[in-house]
C-alpha positions as CSV (number, residue, x, y, z in Angstrom):
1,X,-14.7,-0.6,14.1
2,X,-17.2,2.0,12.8
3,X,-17.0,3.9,16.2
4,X,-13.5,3.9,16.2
5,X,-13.4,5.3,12.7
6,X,-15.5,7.8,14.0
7,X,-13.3,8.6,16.9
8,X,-10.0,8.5,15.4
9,X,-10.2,8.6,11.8
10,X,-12.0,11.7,10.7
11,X,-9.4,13.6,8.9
12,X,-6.9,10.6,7.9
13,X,-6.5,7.2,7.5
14,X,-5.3,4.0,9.5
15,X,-2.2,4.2,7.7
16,X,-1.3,8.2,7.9
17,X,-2.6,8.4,11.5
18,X,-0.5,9.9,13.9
19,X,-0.4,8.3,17.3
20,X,-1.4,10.3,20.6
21,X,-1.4,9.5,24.0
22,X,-5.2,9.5,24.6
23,X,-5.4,6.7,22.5
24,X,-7.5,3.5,23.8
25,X,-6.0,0.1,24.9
26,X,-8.2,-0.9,21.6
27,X,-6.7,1.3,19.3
28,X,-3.0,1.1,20.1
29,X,-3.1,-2.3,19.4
30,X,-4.8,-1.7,16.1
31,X,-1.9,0.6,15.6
32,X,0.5,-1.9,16.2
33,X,-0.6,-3.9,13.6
34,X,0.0,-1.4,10.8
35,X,3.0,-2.3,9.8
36,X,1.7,-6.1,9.1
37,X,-1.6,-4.5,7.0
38,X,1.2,-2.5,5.3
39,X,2.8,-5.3,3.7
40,X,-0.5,-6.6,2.7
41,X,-1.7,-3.6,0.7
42,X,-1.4,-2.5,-2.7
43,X,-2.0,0.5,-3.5
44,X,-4.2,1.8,-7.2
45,X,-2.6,4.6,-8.5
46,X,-4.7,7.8,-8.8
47,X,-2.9,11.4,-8.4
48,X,-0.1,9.8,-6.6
49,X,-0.2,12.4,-3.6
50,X,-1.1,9.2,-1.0
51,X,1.6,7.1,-2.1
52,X,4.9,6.7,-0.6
53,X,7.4,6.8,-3.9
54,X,10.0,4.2,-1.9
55,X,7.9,3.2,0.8
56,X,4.6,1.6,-0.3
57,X,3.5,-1.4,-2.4
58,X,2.3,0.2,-5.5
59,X,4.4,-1.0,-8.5
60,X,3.9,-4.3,-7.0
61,X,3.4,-6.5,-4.2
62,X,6.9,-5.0,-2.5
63,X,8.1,-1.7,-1.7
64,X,10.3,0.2,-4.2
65,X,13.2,-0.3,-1.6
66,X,12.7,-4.0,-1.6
67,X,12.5,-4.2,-5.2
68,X,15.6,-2.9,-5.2
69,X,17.2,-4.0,-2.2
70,X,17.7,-0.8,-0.8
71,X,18.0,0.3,2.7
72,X,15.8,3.5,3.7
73,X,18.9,5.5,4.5
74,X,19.7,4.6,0.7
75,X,17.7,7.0,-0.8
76,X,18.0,11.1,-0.2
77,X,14.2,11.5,0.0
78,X,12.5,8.6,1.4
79,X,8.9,10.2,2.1
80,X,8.4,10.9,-1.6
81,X,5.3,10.6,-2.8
82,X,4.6,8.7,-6.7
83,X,3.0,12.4,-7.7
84,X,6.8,13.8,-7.7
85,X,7.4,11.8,-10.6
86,X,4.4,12.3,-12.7
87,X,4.3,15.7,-14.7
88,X,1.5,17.9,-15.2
89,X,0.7,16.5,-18.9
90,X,-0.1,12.9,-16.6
91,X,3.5,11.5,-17.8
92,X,5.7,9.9,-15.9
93,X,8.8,12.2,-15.2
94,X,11.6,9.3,-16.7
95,X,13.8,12.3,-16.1
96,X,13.8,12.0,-12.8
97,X,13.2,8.3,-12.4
98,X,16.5,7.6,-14.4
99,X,17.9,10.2,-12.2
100,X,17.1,7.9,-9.0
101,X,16.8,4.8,-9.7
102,X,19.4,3.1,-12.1
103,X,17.7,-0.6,-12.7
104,X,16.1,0.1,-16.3
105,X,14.1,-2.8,-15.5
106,X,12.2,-1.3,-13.0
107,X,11.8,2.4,-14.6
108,X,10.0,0.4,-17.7
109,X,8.0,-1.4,-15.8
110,X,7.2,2.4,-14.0
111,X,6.3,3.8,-17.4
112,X,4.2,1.1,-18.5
113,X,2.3,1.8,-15.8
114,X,-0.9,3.7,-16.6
115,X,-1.5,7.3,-15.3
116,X,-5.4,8.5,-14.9
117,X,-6.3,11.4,-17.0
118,X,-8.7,12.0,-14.3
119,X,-7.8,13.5,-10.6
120,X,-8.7,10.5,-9.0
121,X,-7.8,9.6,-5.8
122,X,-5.1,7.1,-5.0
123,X,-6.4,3.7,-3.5
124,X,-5.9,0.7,-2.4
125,X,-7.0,-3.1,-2.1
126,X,-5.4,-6.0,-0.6
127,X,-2.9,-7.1,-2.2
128,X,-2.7,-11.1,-1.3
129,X,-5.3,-12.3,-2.5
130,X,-6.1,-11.9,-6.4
131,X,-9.9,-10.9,-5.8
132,X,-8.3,-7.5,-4.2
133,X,-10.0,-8.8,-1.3
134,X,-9.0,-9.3,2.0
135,X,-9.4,-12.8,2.8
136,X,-8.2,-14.3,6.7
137,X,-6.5,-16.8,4.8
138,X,-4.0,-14.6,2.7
139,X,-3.8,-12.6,6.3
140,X,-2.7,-15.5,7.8
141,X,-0.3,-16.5,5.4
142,X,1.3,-13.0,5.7
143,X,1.6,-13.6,9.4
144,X,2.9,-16.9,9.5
145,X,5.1,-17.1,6.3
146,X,4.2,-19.7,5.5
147,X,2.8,-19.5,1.8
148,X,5.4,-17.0,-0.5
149,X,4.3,-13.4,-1.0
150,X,4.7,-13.8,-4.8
151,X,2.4,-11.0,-7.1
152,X,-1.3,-11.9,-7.3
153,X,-2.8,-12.9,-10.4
154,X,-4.7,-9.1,-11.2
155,X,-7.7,-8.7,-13.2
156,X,-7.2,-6.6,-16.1
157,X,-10.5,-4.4,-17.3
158,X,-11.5,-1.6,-19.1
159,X,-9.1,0.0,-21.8
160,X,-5.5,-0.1,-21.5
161,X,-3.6,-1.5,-18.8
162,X,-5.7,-0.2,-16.1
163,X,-5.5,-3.0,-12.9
164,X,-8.7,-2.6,-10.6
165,X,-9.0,-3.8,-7.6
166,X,-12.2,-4.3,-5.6
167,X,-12.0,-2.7,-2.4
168,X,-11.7,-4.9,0.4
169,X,-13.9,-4.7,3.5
170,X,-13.2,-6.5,6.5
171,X,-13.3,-5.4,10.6
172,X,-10.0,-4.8,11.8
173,X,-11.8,-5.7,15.0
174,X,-12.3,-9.3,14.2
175,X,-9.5,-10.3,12.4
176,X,-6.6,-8.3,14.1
177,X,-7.4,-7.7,17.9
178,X,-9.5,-11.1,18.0
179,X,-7.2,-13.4,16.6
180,X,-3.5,-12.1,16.2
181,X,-3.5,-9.3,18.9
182,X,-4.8,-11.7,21.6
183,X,-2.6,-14.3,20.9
184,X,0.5,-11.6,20.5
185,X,1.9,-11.8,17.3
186,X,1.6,-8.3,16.5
């Protein structure tokens, strides 16, 4: 995997790469897997400027759009990032979030959510498994379905409400093209 990080990843990540036509056998089929790693990850808030606002799991194990049960077409900016909605004082911009979304519900549960003072970049962990880690077995519940993708249980640390998540480390070699690519259910 570290080669093909290398190869393929030096400017972005798996998640913001853009596919090209010299890609390997190998790494397409990493590629098509990105949509199943997707649901799987939730993103740590930083500066906001990685996250998808509607898109990606970052106020909880779901999407904003499934939260709300929302179709993409739904919303009038869809690629949004979270750092749209967070002033320059490091609030969140309830302005504009009560301007978007009308569930008050889920804009409290936005503004309890804690802003870094600090420029830190956004991250992520996964998202199944309430270590943060990725685990084969959480992986293979996504796949299957068979276990429900409820919120983890998150370690809370450090002052405030600030959720950390370990980073998880695995080889997208192993787990994806060795056991779910091969047997085609990506």
């Amino acid at each position: 995997m570290q080669s093909m990080q290398a190869k393929y990843l030096l400017k972005t990540n798996l998640l913001e790469y853009t596919s090209k036509g010299t890609n390997s056998l190998v790494w397409q089929n990493v590629l098509r897997c990105r949509q199943l790693l997707r649901q799987g990850i939730r993103w740590k808030l930083g500066k906001g400027d990685k996250i998808l606002f509607w898109l990606d799991n970052w106020l909880d194990s779901r999407s904003l759009l499934d939260i709300l049960i929302l179709h993409v077409d739904a919303v009038s900016h869809p690629y949004a990032k979270v750092s749209n909605f967070i002033t320059s004082q490091k609030m969140w911009d309830l302005y504009k979030l009560n301007q978007l979304i009308h569930n008050n519900t889920i804009i409290q549960q936005i503004h309890r959510l804690d802003i870094p003072i600090s420029n830190i970049k956004d991250s992520f962990c996964w998202g199944l498994h309430s270590s943060g880690e990725f685990t084969t077995k959480s992986a293979t519940w996504l796949v299957y379905k068979t276990k429900p993708l409820s919120g983890p249980d998150w370690e809370i640390s450090g002052y405030g409400k600030f959720i950390l998540c370990r980073r998880f480390k695995f080889s997208f070699y192993r787990f994806f093209i060795a056991r779910f690519l091969y047997k085609g259910y990506c």
